[in-house]
MDAnalysis code that builds the backbone (N, CA, C; Angstrom):
import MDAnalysis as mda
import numpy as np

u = mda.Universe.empty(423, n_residues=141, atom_resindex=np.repeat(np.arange(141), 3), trajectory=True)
u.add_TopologyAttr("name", ["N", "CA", "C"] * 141)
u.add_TopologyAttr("resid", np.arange(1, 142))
u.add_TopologyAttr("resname", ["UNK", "UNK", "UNK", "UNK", "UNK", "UNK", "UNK", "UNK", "UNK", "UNK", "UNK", "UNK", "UNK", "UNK", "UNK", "UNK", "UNK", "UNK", "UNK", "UNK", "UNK", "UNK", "UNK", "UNK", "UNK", "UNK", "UNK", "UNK", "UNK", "UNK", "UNK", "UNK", "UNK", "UNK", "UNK", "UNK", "UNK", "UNK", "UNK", "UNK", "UNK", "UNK", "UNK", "UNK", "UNK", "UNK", "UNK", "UNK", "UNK", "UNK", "UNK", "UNK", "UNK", "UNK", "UNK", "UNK", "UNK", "UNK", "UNK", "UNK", "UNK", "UNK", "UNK", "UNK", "UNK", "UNK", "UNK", "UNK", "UNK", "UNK", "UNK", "UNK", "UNK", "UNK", "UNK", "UNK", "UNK", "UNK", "UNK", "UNK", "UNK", "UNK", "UNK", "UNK", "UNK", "UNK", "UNK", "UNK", "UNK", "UNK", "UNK", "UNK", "UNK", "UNK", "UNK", "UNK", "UNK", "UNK", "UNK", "UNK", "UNK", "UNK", "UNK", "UNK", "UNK", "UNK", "UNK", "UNK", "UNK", "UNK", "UNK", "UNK", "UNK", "UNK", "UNK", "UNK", "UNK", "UNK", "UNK", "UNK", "UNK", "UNK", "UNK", "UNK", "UNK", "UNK", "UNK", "UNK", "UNK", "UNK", "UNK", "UNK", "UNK", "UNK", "UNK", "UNK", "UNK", "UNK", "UNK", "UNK", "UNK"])
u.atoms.positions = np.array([
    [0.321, 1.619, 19.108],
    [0.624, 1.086, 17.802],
    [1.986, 1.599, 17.351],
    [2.978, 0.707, 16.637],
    [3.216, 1.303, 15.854],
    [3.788, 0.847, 14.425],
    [5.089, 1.344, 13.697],
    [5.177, 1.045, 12.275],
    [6.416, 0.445, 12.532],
    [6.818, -0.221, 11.610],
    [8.435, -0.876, 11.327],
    [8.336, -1.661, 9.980],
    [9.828, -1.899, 9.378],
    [9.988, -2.490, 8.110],
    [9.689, -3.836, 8.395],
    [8.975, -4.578, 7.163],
    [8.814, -6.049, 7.337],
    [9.742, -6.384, 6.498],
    [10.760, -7.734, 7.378],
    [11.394, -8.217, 6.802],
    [11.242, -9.716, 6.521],
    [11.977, -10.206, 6.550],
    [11.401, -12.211, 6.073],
    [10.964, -12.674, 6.924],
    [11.347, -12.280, 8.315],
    [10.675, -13.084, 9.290],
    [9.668, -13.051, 10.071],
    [8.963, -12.188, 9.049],
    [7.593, -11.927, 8.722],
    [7.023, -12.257, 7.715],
    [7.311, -12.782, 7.123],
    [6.448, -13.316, 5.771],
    [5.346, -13.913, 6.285],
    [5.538, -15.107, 6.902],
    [4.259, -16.368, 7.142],
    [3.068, -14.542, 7.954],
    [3.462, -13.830, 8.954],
    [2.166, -13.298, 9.396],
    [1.832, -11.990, 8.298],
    [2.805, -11.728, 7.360],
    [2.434, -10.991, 5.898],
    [1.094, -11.604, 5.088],
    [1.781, -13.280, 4.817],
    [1.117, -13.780, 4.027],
    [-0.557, -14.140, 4.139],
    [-0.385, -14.526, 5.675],
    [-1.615, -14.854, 6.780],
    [-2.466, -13.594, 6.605],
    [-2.022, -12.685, 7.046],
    [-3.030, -11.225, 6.999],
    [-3.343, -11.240, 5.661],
    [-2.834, -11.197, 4.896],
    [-3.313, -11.172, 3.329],
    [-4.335, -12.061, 3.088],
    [-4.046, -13.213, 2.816],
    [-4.827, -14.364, 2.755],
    [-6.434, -14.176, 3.780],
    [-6.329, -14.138, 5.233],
    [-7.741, -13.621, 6.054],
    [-8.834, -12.395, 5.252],
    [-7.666, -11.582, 5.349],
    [-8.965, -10.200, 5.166],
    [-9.076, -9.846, 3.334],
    [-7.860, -10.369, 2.753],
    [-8.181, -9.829, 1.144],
    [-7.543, -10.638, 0.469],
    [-8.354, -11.997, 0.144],
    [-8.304, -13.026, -0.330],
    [-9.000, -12.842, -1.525],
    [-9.635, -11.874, -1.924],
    [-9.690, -11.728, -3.471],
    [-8.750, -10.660, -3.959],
    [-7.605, -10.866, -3.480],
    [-6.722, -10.299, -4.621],
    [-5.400, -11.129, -4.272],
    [-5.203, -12.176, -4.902],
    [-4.410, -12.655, -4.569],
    [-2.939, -12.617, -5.085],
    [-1.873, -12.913, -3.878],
    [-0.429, -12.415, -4.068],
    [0.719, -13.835, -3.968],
    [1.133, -14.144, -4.506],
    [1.952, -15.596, -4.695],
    [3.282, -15.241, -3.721],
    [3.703, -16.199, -3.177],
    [4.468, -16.779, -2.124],
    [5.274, -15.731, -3.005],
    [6.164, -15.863, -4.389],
    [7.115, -15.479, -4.585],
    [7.092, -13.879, -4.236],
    [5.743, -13.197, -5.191],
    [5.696, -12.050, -4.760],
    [6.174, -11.301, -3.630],
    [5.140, -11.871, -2.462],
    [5.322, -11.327, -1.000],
    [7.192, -11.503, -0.762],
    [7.584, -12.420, -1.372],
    [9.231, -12.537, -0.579],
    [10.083, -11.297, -1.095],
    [9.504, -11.238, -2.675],
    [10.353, -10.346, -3.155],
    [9.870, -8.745, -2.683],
    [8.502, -8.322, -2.445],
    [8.526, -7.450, -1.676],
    [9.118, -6.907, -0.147],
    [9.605, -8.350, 0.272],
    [10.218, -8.193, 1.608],
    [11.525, -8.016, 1.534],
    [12.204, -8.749, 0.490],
    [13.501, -8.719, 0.215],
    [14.411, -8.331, -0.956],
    [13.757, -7.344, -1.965],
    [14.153, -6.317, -3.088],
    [14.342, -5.656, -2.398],
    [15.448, -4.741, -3.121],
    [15.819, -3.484, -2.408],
    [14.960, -2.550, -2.723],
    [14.336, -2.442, -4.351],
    [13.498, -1.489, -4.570],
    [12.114, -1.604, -4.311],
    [11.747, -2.569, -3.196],
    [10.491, -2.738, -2.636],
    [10.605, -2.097, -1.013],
    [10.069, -1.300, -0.683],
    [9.775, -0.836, 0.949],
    [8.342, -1.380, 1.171],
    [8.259, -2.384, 2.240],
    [6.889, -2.832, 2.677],
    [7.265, -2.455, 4.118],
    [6.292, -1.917, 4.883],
    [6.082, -1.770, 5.998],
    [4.930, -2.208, 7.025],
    [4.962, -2.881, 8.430],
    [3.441, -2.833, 8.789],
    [3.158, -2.530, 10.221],
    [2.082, -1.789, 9.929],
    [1.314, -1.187, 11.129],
    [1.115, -2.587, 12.643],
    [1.512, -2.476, 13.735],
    [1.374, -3.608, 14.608],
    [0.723, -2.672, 15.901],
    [-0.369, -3.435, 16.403],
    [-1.020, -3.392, 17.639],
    [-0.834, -4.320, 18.499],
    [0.392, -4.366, 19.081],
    [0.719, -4.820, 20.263],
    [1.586, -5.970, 19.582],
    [1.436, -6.875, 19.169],
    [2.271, -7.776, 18.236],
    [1.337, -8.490, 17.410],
    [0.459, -7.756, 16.511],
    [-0.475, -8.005, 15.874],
    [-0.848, -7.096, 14.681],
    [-0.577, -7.624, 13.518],
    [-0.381, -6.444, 12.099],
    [-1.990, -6.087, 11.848],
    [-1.891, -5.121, 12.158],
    [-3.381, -4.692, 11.409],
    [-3.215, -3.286, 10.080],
    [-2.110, -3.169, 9.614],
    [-2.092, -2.954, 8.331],
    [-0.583, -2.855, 8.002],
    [-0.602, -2.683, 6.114],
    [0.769, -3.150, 5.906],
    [0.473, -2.126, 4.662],
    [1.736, -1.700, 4.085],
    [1.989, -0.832, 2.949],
    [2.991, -1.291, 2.393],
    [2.993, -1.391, 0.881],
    [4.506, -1.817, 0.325],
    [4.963, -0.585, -0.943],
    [5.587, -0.237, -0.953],
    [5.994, 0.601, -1.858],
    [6.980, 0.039, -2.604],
    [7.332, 0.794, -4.287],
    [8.330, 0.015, -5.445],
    [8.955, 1.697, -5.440],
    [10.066, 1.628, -5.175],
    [10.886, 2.902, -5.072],
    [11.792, 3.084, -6.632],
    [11.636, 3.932, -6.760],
    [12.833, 4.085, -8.007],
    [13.121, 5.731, -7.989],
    [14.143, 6.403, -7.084],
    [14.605, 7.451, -6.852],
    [13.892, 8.571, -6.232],
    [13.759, 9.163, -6.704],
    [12.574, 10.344, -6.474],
    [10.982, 10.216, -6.436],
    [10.702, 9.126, -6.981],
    [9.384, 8.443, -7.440],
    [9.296, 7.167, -6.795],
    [7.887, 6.712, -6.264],
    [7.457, 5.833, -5.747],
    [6.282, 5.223, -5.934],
    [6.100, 4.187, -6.461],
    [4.433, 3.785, -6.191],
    [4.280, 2.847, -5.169],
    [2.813, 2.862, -4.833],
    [1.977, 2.182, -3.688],
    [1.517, 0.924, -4.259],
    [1.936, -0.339, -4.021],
    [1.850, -1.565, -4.998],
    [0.492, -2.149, -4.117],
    [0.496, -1.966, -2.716],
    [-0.273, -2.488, -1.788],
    [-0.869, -1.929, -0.663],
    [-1.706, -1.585, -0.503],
    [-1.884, -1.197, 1.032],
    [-3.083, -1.651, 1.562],
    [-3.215, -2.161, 2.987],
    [-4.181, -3.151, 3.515],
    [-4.679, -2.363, 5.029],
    [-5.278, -2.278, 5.627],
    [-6.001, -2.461, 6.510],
    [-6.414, -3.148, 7.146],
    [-6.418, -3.705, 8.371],
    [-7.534, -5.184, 8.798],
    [-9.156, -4.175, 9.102],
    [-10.008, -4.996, 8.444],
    [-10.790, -4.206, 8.630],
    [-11.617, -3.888, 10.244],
    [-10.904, -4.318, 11.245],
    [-11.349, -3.584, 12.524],
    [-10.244, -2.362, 13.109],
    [-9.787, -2.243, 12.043],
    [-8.740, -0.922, 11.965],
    [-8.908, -0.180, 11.626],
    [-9.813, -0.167, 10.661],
    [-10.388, 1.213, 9.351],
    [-10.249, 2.379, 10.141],
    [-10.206, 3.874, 9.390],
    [-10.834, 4.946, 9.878],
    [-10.497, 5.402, 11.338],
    [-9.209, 4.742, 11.219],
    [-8.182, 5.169, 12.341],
    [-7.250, 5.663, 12.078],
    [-6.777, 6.112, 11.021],
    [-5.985, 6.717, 10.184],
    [-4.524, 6.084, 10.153],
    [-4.878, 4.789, 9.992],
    [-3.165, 3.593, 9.936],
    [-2.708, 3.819, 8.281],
    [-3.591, 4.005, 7.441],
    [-3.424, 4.197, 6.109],
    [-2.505, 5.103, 6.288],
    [-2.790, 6.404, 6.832],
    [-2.708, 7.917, 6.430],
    [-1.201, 7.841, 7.041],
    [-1.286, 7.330, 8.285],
    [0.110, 7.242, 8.609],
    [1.743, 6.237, 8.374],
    [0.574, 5.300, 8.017],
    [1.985, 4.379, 6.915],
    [2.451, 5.522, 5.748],
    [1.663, 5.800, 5.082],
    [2.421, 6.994, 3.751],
    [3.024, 8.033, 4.197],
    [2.182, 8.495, 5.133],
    [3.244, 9.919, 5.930],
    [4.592, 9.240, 6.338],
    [4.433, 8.364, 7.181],
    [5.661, 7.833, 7.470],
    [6.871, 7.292, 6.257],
    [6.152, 6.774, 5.067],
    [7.143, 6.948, 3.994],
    [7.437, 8.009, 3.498],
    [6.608, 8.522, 3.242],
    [7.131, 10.212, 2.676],
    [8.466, 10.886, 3.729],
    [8.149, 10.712, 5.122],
    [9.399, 11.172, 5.685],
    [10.483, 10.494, 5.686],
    [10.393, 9.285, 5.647],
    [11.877, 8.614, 5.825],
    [12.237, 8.607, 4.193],
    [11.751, 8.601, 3.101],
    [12.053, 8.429, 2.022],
    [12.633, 9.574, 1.034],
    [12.446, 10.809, 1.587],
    [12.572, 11.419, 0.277],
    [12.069, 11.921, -0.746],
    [11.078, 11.384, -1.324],
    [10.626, 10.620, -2.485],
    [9.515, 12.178, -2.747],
    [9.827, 12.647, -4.052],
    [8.896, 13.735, -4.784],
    [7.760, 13.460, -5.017],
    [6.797, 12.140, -5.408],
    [6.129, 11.825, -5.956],
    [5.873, 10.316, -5.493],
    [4.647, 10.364, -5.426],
    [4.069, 8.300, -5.732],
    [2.630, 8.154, -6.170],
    [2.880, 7.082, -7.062],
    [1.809, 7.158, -7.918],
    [0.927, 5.813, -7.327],
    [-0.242, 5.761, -8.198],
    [-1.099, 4.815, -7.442],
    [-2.121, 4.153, -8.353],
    [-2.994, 2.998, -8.545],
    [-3.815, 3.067, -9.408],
    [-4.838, 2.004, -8.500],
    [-6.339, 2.889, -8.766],
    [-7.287, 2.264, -7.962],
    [-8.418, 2.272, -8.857],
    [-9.262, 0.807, -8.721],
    [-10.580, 0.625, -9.475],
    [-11.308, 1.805, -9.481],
    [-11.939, 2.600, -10.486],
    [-13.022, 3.284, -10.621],
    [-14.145, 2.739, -9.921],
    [-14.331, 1.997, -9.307],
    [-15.627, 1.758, -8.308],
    [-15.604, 1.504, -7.118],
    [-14.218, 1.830, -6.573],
    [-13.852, 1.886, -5.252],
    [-13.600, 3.247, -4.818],
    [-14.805, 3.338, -4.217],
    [-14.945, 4.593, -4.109],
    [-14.410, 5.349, -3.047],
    [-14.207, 4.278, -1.519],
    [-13.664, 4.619, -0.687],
    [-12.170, 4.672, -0.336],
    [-11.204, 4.139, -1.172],
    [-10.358, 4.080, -1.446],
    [-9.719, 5.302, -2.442],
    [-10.877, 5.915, -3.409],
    [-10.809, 7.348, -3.704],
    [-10.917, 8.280, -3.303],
    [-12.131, 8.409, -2.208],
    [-11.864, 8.995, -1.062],
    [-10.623, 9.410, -0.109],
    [-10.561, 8.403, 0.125],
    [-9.100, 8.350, 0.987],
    [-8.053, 8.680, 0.259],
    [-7.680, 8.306, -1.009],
    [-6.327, 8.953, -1.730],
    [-6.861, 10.424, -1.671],
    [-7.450, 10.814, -2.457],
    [-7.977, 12.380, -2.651],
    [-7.804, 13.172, -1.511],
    [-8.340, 12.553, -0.299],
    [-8.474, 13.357, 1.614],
    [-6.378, 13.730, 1.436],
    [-5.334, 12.370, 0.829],
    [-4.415, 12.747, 1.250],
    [-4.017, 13.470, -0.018],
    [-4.348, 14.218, -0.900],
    [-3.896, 15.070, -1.875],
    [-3.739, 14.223, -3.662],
    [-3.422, 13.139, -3.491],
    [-3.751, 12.601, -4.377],
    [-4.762, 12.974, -5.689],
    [-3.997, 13.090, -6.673],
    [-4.975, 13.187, -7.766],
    [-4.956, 12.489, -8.879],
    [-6.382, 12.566, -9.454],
    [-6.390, 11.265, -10.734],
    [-5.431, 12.158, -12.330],
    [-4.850, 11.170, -13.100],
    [-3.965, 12.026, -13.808],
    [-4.319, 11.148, -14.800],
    [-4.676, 9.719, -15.155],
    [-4.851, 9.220, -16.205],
    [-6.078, 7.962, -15.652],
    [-6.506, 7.454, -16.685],
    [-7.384, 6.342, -16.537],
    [-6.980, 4.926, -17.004],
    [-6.813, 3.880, -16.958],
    [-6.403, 2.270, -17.361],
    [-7.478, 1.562, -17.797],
    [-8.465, 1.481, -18.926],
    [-9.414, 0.644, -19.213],
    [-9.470, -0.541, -18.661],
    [-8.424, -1.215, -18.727],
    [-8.931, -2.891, -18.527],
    [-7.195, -3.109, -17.241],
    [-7.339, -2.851, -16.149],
    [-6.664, -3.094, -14.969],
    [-6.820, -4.491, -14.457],
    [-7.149, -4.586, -13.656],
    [-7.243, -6.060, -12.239],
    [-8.771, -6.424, -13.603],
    [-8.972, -7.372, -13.158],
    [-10.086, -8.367, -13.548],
    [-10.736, -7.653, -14.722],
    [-9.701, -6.911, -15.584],
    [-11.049, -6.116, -16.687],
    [-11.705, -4.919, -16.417],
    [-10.834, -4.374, -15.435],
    [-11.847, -3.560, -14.509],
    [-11.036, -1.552, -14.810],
    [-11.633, -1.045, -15.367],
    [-11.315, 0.063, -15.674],
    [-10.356, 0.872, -14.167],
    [-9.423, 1.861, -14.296],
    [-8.684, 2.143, -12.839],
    [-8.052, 3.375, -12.868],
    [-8.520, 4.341, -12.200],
    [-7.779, 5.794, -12.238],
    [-6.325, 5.498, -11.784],
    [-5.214, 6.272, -12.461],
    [-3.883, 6.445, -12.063],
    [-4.214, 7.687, -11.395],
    [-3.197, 7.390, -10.393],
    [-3.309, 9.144, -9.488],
    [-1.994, 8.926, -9.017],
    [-1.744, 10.677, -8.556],
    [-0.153, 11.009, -8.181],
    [-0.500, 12.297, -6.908],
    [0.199, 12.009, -6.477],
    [0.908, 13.273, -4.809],
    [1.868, 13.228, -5.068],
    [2.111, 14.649, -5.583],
    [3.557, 15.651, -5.696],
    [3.485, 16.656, -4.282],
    [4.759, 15.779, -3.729],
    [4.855, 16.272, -2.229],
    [5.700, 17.625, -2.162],
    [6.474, 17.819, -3.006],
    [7.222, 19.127, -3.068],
    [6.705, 19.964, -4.035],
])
């Protein structure tokens, strides 16, 4: 396996992976482009052989970063592609801090931030669909 920046000519197998495995959260054509092609967007994705089985996008603004996206295919899970897309930003980036915000009832996804140091710092009542959402932060230095 490994990681590299997605750029446009990847969109259509960006958009495709999105659309297959997490089609309830949906991301508009424009979105995905401008994550590929803002400067203050870093999306990256995990490939098995020439086949994305996960993708991370980050919104950079200096020292600070948040995690806008991160996916898995789910016959990837628990292989630690998550753990190593962020490690891998944290090293090439710089970056003191990235923040994150995940449903209060996703639990495994709390899990997993927390395993990488992550902690909850504030709460969002009404997030994605109405849906209450811990903010959390990893202060790497």
């Amino acid at each position: 396996m490994y990681i590299r920046k997605i750029d446009i000519d990847d969109f259509k197998i960006l958009k495709m992976f999105h659309m297959k495995h997490f089609q309830s959260y949906a991301i508009s054509d424009a979105s995905f482009q401008a994550y590929i092609t803002q400067s203050q967007y870093q999306t990256f994705g995990m490939f098995h052989v020439k086949h994305l089985v996960g993708y991370v996008i980050f919104l950079s603004s200096g020292e600070e970063a948040d995690i806008v996206y991160i996916a898995t295919h789910p016959d990837y899970r628990n292989q630690g592609i998550g753990t190593y897309m962020i490690k891998h930003y944290i090293a090439i980036s710089g970056v003191s801090k990235i923040f994150l915000e995940v449903e209060e009832t996703n639990q495994v996804a709390l899990g997993f931030y927390k395993s990488l140091g992550f902690e909850i710092i504030n709460c969002r009542r009404n997030y994605l669909h109405g849906h209450p959402a811990y903010m959390m932060l990893l202060s790497i230095r």
